[in-house]
N, CA and C of each residue as an Amber inpcrd file, in Angstrom:
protein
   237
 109.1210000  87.4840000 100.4520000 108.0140000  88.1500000  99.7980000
 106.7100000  87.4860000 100.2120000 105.7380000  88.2560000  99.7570000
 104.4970000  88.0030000 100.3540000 103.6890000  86.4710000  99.5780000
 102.5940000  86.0180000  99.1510000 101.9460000  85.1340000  98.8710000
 101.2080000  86.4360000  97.5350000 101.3850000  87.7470000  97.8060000
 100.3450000  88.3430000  97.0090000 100.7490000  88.5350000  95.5800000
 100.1760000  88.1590000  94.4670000 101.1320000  87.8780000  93.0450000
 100.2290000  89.1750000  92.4620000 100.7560000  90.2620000  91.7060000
 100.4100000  91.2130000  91.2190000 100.8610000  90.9200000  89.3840000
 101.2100000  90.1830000  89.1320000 101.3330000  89.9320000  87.6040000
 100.3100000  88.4290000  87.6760000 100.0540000  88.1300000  86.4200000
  99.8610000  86.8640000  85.4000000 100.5840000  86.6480000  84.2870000
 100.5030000  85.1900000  83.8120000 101.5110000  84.7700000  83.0250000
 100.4620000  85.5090000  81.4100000 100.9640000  85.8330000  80.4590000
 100.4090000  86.2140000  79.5170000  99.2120000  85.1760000  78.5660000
  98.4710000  85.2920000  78.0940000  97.4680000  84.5570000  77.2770000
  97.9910000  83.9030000  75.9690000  98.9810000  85.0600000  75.4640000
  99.6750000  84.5150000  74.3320000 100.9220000  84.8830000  74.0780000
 101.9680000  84.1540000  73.6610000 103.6170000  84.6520000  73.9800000
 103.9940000  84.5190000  75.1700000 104.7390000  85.2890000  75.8140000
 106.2890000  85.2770000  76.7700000 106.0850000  85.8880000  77.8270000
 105.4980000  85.9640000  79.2010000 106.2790000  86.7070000  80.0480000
 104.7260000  86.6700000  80.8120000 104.4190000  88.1460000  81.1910000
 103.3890000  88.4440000  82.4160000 103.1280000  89.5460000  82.2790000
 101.8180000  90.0930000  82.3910000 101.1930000  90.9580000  82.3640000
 100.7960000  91.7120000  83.9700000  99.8810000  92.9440000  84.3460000
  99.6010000  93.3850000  85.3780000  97.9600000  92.5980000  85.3900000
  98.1390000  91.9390000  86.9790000  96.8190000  91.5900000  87.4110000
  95.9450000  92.0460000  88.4010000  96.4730000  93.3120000  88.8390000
  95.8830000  93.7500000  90.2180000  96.7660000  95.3250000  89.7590000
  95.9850000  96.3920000  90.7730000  96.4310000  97.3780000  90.6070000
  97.5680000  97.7230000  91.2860000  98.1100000  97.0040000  92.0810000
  99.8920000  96.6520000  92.6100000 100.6430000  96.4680000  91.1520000
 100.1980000  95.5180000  90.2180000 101.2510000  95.4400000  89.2970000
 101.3790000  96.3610000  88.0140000  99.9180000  97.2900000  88.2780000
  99.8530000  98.2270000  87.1540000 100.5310000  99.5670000  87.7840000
 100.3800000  99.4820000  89.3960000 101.5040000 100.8660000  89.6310000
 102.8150000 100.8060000  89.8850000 103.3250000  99.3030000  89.9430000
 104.3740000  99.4110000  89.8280000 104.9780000  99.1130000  88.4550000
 104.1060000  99.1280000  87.1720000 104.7650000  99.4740000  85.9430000
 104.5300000 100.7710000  85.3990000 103.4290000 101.6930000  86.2550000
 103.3020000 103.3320000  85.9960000 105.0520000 103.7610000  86.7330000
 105.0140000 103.7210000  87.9430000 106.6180000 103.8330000  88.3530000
 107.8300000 103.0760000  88.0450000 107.7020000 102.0480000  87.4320000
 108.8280000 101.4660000  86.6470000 109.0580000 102.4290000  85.0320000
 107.9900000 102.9260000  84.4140000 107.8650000 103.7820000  83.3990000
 108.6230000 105.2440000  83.2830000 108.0820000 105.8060000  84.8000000
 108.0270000 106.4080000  85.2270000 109.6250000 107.0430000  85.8810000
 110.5480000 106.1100000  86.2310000 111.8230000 105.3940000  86.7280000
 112.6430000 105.8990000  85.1830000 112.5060000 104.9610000  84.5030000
 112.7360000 105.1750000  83.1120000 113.2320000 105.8700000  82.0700000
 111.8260000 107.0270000  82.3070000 112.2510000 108.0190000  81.3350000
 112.9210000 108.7760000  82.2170000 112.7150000 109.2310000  83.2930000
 113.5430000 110.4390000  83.7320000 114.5810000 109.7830000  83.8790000
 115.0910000 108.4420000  84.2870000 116.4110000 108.2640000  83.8240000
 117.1110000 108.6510000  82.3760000 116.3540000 108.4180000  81.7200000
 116.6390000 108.6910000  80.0860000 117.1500000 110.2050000  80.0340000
 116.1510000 110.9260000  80.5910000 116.0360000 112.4610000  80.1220000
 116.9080000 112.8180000  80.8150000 117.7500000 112.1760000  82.0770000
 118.4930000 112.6310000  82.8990000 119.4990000 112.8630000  82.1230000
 120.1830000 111.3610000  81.8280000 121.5030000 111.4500000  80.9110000
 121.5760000 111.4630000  79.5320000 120.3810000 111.9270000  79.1720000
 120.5460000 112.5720000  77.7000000 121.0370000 113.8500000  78.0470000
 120.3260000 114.6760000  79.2080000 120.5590000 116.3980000  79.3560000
 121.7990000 116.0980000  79.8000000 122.7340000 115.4100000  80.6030000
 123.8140000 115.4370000  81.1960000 124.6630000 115.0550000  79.8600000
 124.4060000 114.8020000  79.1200000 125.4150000 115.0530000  77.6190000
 125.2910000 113.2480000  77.5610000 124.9130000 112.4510000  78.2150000
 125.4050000 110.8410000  77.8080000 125.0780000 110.6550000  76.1790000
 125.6650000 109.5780000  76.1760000 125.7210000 109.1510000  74.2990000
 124.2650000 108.2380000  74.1390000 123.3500000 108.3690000  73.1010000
 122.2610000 107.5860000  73.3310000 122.6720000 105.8370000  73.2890000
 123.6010000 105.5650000  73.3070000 123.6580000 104.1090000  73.4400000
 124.1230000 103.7270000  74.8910000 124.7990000 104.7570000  75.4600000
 124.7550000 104.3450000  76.9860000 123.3920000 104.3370000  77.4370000
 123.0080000 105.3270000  77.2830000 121.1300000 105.5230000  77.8610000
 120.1120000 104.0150000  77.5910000 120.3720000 103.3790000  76.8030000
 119.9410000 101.6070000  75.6970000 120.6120000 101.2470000  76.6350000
 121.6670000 101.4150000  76.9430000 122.3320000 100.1930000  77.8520000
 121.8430000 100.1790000  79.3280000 121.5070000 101.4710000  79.5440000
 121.4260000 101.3460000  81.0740000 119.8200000 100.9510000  81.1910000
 118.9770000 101.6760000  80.2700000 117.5660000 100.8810000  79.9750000
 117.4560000  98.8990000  80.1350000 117.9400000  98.8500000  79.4160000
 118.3740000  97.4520000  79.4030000 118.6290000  96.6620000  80.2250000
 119.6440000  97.1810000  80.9800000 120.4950000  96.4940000  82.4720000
 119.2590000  96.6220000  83.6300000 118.6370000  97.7880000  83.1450000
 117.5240000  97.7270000  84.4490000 116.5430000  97.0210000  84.2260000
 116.1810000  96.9560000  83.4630000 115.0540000  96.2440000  83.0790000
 115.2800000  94.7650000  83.2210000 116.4310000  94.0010000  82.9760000
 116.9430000  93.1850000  83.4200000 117.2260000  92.6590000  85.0050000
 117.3170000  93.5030000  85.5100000 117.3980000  93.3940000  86.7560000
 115.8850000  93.3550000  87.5280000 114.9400000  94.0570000  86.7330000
 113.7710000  94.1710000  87.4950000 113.1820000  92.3450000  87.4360000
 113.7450000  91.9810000  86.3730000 112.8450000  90.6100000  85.7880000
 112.4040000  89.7860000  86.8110000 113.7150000  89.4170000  87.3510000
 113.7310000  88.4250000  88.7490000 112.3490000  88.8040000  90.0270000
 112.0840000  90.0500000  90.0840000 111.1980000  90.2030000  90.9030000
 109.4080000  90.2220000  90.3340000 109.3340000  90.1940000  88.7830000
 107.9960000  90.3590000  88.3990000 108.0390000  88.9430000  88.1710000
 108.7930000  87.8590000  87.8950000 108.9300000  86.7910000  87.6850000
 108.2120000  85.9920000  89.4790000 108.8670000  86.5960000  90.4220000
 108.3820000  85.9400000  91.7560000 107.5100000  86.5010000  91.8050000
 106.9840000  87.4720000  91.4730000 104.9560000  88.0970000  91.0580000
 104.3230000  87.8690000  90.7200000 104.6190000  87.0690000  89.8320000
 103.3950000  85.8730000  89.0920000 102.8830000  85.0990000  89.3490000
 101.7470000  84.9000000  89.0450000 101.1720000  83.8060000  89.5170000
 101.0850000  83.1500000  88.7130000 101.8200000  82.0930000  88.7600000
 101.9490000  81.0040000  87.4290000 103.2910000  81.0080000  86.3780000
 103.8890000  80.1250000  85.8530000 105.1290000  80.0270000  85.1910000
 105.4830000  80.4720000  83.7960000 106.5710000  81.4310000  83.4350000
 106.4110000  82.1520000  82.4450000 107.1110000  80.8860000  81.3500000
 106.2860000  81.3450000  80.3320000 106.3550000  79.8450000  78.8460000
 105.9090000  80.2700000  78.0370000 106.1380000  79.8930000  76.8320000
 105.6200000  80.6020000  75.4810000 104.3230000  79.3370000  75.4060000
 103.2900000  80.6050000  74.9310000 101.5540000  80.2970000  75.3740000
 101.0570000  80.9320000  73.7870000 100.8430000  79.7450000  72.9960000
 100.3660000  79.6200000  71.7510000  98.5340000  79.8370000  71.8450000
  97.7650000  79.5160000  72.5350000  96.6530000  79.5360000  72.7520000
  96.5330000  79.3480000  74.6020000
């Protein structure tokens, strides 16, 4: 991957936010990813707790890569 970090670590609490408009379109298309997954296998008859699960698993999976996007180390940030 590149040197170019499209998240920051958050101001207060856990994780990373979008810092550049790279990390805000790739959470419009991560959103975006999402629901029409949702709406997919809701219309295909799935049970809404598979749909939670598969939400979940992806979102999980995305972590590892917004995590190497950051610029700076994710930590719980009291002030």
């Amino acid at each position: 991957m590149t040197g170019d970090k499209w998240f920051r670590p958050k101001r207060f609490g856990y994780g990373a936010t979008p810092d550049n408009w790279k990390g805000w379109a790739f959470m419009v298309v991560w959103i975006a990813i999402v629901v029409a997954l949702s709406v997919a296998l809701l219309h295909a008859g799935a049970a809404a707790w598979l749909v939670v699960l598969a939400v979940i698993a992806l979102t999980g999976a995305i972590i590892p890569l917004i995590k190497a996007k950051t610029d700076g180390d994710w930590r719980w940030r009291w002030h």
